[in-house]
PyMOL commands that place a pseudoatom at each C-alpha (Angstrom):
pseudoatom trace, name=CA, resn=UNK, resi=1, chain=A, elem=C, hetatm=0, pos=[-18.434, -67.969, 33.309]
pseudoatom trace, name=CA, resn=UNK, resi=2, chain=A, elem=C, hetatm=0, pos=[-21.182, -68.704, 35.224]
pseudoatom trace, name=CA, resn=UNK, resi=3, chain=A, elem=C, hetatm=0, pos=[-21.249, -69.322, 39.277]
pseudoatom trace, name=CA, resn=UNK, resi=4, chain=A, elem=C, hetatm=0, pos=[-20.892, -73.258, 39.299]
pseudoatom trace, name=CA, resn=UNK, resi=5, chain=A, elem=C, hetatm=0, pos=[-17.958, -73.089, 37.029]
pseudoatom trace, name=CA, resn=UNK, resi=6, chain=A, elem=C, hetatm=0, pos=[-16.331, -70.539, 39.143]
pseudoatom trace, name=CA, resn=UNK, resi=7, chain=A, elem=C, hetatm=0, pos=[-16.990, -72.964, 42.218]
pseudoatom trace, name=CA, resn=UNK, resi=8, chain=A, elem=C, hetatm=0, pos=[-15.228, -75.743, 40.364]
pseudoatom trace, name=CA, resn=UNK, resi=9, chain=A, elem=C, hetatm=0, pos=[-12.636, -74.342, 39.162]
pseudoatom trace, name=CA, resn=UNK, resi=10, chain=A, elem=C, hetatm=0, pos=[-11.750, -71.694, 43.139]
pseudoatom trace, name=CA, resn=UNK, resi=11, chain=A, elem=C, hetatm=0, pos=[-13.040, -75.249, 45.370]
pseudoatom trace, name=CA, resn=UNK, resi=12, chain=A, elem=C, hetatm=0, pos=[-15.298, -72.729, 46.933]
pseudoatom trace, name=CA, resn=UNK, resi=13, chain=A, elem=C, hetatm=0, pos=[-18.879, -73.341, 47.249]
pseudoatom trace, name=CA, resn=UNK, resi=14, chain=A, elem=C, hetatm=0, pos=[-21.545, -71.621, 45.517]
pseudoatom trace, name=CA, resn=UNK, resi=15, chain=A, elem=C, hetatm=0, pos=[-23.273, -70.044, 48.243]
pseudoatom trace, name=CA, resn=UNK, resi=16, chain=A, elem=C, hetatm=0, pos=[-20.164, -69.097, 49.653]
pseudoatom trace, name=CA, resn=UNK, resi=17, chain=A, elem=C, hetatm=0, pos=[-19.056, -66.900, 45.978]
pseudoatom trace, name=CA, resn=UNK, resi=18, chain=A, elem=C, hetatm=0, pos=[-22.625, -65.583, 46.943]
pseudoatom trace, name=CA, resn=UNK, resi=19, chain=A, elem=C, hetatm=0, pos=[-21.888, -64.393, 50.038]
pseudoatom trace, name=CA, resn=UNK, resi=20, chain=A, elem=C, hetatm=0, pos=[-18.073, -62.997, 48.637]
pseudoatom trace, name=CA, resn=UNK, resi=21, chain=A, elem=C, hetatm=0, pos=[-20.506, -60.559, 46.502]
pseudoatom trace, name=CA, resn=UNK, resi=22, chain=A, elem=C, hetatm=0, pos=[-23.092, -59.749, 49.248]
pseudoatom trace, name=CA, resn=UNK, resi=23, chain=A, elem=C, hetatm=0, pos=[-20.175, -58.544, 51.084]
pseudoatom trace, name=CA, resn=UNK, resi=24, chain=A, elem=C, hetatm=0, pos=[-18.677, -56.763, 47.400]
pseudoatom trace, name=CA, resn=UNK, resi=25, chain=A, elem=C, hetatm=0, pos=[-15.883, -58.848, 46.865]
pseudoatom trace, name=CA, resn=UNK, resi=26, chain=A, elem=C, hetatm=0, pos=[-16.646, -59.685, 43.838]
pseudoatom trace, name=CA, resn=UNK, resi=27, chain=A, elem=C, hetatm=0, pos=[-19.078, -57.594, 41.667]
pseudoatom trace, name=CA, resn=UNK, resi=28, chain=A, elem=C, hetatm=0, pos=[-19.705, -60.332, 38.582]
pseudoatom trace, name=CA, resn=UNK, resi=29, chain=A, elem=C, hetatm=0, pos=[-22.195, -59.231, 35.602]
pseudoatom trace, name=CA, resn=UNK, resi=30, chain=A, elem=C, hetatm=0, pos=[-25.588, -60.040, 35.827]
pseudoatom trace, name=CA, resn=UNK, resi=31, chain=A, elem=C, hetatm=0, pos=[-27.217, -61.575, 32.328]
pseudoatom trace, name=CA, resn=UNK, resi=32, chain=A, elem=C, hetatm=0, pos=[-30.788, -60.275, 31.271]
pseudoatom trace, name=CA, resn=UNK, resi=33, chain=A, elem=C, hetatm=0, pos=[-31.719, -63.550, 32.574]
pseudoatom trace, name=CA, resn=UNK, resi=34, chain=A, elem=C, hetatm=0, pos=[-30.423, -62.672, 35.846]
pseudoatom trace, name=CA, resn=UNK, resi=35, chain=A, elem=C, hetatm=0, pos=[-27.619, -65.132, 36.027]
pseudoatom trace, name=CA, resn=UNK, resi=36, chain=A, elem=C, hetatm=0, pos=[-24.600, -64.130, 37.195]
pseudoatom trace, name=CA, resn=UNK, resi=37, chain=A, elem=C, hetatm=0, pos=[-21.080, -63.818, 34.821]
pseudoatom trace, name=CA, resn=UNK, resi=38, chain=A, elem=C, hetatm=0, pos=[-17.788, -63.854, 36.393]
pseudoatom trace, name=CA, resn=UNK, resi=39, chain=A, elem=C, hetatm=0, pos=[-14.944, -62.682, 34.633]
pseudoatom trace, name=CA, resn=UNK, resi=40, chain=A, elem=C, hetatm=0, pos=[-11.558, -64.916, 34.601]
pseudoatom trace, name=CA, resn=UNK, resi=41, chain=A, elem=C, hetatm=0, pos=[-9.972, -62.531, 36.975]
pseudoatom trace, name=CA, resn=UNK, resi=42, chain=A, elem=C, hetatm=0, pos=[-12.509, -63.079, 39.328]
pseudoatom trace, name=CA, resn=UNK, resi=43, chain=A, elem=C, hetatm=0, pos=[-10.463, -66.592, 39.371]
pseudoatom trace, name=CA, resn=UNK, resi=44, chain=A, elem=C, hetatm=0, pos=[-7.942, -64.832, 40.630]
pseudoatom trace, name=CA, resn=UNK, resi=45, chain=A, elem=C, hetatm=0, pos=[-9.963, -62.744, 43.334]
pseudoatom trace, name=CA, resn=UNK, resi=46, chain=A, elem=C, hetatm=0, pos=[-11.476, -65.877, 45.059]
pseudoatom trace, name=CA, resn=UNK, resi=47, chain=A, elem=C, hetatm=0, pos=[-8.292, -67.279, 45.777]
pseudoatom trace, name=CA, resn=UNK, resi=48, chain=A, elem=C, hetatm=0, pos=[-6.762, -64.002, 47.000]
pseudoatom trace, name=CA, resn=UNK, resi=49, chain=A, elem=C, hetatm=0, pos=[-10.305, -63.585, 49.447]
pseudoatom trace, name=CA, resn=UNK, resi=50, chain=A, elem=C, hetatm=0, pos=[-9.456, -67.575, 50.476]
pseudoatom trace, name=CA, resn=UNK, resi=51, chain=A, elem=C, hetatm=0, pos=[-6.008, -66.310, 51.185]
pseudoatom trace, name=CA, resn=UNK, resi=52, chain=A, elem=C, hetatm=0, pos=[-6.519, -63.371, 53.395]
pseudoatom trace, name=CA, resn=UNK, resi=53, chain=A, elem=C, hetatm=0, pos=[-9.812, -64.848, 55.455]
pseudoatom trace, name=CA, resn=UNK, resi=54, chain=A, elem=C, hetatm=0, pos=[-6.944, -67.753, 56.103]
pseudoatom trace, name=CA, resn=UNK, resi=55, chain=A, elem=C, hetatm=0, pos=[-4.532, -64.977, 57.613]
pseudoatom trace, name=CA, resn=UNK, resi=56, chain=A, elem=C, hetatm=0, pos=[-7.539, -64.377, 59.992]
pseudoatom trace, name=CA, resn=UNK, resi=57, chain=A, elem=C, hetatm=0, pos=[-9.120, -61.160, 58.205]
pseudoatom trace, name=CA, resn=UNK, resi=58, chain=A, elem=C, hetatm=0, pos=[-12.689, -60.449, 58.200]
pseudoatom trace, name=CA, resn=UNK, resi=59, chain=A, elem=C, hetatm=0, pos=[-14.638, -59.568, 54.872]
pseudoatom trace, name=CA, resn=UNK, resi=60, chain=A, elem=C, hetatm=0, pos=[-15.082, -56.457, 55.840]
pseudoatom trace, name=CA, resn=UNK, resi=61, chain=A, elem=C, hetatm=0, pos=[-11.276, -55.510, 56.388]
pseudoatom trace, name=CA, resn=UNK, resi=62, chain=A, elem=C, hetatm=0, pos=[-10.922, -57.703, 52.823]
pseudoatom trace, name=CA, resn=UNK, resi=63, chain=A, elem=C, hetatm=0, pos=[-13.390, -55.491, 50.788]
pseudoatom trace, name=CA, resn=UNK, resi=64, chain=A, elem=C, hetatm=0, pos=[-11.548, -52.082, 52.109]
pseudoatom trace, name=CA, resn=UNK, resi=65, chain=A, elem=C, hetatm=0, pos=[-7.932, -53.550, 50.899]
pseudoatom trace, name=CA, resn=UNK, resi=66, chain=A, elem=C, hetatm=0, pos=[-8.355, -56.164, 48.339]
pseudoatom trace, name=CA, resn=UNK, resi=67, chain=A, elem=C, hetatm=0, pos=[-8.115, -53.308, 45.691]
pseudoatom trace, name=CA, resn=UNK, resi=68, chain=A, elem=C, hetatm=0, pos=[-4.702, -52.305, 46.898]
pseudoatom trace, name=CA, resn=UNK, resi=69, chain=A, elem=C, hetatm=0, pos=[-3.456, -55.972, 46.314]
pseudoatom trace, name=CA, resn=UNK, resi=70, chain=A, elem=C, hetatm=0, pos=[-1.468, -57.078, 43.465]
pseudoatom trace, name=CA, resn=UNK, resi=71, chain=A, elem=C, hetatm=0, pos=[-0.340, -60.607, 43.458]
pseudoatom trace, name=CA, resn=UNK, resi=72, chain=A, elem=C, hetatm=0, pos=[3.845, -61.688, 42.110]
pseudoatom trace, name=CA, resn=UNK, resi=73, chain=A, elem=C, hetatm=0, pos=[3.783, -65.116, 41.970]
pseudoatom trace, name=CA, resn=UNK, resi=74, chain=A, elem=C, hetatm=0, pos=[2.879, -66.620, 45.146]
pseudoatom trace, name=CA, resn=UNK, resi=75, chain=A, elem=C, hetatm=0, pos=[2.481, -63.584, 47.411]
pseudoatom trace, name=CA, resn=UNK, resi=76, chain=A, elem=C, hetatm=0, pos=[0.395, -60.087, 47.766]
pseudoatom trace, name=CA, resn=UNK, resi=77, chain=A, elem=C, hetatm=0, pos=[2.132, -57.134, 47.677]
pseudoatom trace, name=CA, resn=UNK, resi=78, chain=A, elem=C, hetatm=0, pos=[0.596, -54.285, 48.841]
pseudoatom trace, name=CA, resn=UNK, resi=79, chain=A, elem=C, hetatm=0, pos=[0.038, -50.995, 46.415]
pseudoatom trace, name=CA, resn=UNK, resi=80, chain=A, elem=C, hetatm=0, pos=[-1.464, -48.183, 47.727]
pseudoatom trace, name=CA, resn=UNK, resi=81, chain=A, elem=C, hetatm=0, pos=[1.000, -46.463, 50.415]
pseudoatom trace, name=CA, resn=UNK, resi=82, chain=A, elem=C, hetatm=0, pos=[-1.655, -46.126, 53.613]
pseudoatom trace, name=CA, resn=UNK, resi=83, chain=A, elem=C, hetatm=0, pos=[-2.174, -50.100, 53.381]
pseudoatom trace, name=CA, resn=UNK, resi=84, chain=A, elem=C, hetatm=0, pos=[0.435, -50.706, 55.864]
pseudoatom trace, name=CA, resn=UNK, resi=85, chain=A, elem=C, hetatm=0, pos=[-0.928, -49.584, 58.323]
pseudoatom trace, name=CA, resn=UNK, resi=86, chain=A, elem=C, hetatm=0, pos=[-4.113, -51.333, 57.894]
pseudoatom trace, name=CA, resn=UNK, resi=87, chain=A, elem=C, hetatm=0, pos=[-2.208, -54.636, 57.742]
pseudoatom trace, name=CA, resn=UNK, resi=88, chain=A, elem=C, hetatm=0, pos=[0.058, -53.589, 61.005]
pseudoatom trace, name=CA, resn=UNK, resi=89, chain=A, elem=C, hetatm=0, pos=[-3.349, -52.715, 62.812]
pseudoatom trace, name=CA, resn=UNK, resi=90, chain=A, elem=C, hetatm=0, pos=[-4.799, -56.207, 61.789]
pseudoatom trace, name=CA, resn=UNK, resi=91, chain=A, elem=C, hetatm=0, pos=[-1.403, -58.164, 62.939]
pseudoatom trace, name=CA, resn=UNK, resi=92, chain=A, elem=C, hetatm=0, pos=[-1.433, -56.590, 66.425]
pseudoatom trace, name=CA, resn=UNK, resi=93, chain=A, elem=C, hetatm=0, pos=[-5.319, -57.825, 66.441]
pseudoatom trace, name=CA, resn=UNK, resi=94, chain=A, elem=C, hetatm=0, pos=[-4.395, -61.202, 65.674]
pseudoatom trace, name=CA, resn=UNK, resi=95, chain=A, elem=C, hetatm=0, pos=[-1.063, -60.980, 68.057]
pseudoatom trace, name=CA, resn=UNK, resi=96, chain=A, elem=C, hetatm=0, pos=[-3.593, -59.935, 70.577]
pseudoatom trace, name=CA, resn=UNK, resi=97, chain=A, elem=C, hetatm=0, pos=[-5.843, -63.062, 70.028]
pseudoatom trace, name=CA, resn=UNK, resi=98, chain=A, elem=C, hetatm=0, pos=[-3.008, -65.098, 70.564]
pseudoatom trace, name=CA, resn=UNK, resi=99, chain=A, elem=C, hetatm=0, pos=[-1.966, -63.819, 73.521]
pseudoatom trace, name=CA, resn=UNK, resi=100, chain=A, elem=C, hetatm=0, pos=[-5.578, -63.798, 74.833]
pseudoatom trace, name=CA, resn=UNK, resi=101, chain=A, elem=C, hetatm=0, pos=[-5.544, -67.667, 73.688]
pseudoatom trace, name=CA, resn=UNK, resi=102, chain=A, elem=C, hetatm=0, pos=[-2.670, -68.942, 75.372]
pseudoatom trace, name=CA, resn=UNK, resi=103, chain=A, elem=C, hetatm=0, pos=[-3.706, -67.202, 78.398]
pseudoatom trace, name=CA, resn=UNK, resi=104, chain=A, elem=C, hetatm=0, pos=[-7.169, -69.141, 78.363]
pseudoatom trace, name=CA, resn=UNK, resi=105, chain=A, elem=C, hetatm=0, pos=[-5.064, -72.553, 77.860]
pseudoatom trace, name=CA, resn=UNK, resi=106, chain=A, elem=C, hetatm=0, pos=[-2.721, -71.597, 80.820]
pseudoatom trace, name=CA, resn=UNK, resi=107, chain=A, elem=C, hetatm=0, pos=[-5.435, -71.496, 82.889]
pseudoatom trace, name=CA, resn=UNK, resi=108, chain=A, elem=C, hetatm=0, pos=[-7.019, -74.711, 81.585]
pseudoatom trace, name=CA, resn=UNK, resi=109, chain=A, elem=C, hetatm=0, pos=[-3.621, -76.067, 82.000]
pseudoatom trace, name=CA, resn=UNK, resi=110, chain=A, elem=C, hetatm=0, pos=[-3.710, -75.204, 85.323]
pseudoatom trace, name=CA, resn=UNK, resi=111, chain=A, elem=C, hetatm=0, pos=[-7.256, -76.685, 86.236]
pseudoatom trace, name=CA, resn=UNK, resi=112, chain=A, elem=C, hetatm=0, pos=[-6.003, -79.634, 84.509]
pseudoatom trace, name=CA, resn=UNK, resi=113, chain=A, elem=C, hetatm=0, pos=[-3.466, -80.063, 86.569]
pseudoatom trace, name=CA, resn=UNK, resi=114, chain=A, elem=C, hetatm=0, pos=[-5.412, -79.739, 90.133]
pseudoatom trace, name=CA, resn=UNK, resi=115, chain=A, elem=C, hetatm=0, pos=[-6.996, -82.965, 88.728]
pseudoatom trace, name=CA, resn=UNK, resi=116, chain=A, elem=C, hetatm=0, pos=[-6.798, -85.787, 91.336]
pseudoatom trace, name=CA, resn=UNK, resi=117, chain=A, elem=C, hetatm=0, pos=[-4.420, -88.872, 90.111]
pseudoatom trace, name=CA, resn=UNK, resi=118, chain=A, elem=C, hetatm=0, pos=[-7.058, -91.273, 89.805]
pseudoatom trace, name=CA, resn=UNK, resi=119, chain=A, elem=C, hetatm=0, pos=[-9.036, -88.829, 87.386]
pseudoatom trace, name=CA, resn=UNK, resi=120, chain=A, elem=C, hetatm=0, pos=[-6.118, -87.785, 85.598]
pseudoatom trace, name=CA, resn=UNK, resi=121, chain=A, elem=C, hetatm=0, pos=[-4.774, -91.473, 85.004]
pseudoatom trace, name=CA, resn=UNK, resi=122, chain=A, elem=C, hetatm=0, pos=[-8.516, -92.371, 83.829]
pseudoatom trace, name=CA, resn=UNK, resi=123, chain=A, elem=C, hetatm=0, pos=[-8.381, -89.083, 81.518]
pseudoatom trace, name=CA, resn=UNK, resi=124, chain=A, elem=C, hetatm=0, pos=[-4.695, -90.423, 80.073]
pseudoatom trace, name=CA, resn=UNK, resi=125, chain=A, elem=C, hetatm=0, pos=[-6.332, -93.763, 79.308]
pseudoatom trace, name=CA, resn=UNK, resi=126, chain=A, elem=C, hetatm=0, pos=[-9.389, -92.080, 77.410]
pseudoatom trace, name=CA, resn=UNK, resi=127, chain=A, elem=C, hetatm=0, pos=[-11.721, -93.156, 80.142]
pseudoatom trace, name=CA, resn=UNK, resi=128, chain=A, elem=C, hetatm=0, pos=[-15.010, -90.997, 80.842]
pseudoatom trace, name=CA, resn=UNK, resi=129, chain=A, elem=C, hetatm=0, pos=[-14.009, -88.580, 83.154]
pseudoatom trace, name=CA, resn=UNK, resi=130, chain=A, elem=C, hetatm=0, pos=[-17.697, -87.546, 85.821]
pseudoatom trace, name=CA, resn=UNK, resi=131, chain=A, elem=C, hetatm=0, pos=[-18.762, -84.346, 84.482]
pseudoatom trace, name=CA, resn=UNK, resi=132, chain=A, elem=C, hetatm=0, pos=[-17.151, -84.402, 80.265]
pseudoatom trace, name=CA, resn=UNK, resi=133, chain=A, elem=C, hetatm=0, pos=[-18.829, -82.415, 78.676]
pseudoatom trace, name=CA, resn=UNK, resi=134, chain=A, elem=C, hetatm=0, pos=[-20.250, -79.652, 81.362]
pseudoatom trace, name=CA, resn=UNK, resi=135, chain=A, elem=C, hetatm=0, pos=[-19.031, -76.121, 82.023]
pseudoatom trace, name=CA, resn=UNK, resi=136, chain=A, elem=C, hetatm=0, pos=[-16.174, -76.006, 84.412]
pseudoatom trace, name=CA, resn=UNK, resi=137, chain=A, elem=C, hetatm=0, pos=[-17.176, -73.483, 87.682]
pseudoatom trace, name=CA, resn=UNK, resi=138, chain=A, elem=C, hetatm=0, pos=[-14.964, -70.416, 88.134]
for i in range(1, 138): cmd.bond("trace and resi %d" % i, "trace and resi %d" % (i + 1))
show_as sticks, trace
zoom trace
């Protein structure tokens, strides 16, 4: 099949499949025309890519174990035994990020809540607050 009926049939834009194979995850035929042909398993592939880039993987960490991936039904399962510990490394990343996250918002929470009244009841009402929109000193 060729690239637009990939991106109708995955929801993923064309330049986007592009990029999937800049960054080899997906290696589709190329036609002595120079067109590309995907394979129905490359179906498949797209959503699985979609999948793990929505668990907060890069391409990058996709390419190295989207080989090692079969899918049962709704969910990946893992098949090559040193996996694991690729995935465990890229959870304590994310778990990281998180933390790192809610540590920025406690401090916004706490700026927030040094506002004076009259600001804060103007902010509550969706008022314009002097200075929206401009980097906060620290």
């Amino acid at each position: 099949m060729r690239i637009g009926e990939l991106s109708r049939r995955t929801g993923v834009h064309e330049r986007l499949l592009r990029y999937y194979e800049e960054q080899h995850l997906l290696q589709p035929e190329r036609r002595p025309s120079g067109y590309r042909e995907y394979r129905e398993t490359d179906v498949d592939t797209v959503r699985r890519i979609r999948g793990l880039l929505a668990a907060g993987l890069s391409t990058a960490t996709i390419a190295t174990i989207l080989p090692c991936l079969r899918e049962e039904g709704e969910r990946l399962v893992p098949t090559c035994s040193d996996l694991l510990a690729d995935l465990f490394t890229e959870r304590e990343r994310i778990t990281q990020a998180i933390t790192d996250l809610q540590t920025s918002r406690a401090a916004l929470d706490d700026v927030i809540a040094a506002a004076p009244a009259d600001v804060a009841e103007r902010a509550a009402r969706g008022g314009a607050v002097a200075g929206h929109g401009t980097t906060l000193p620290m």
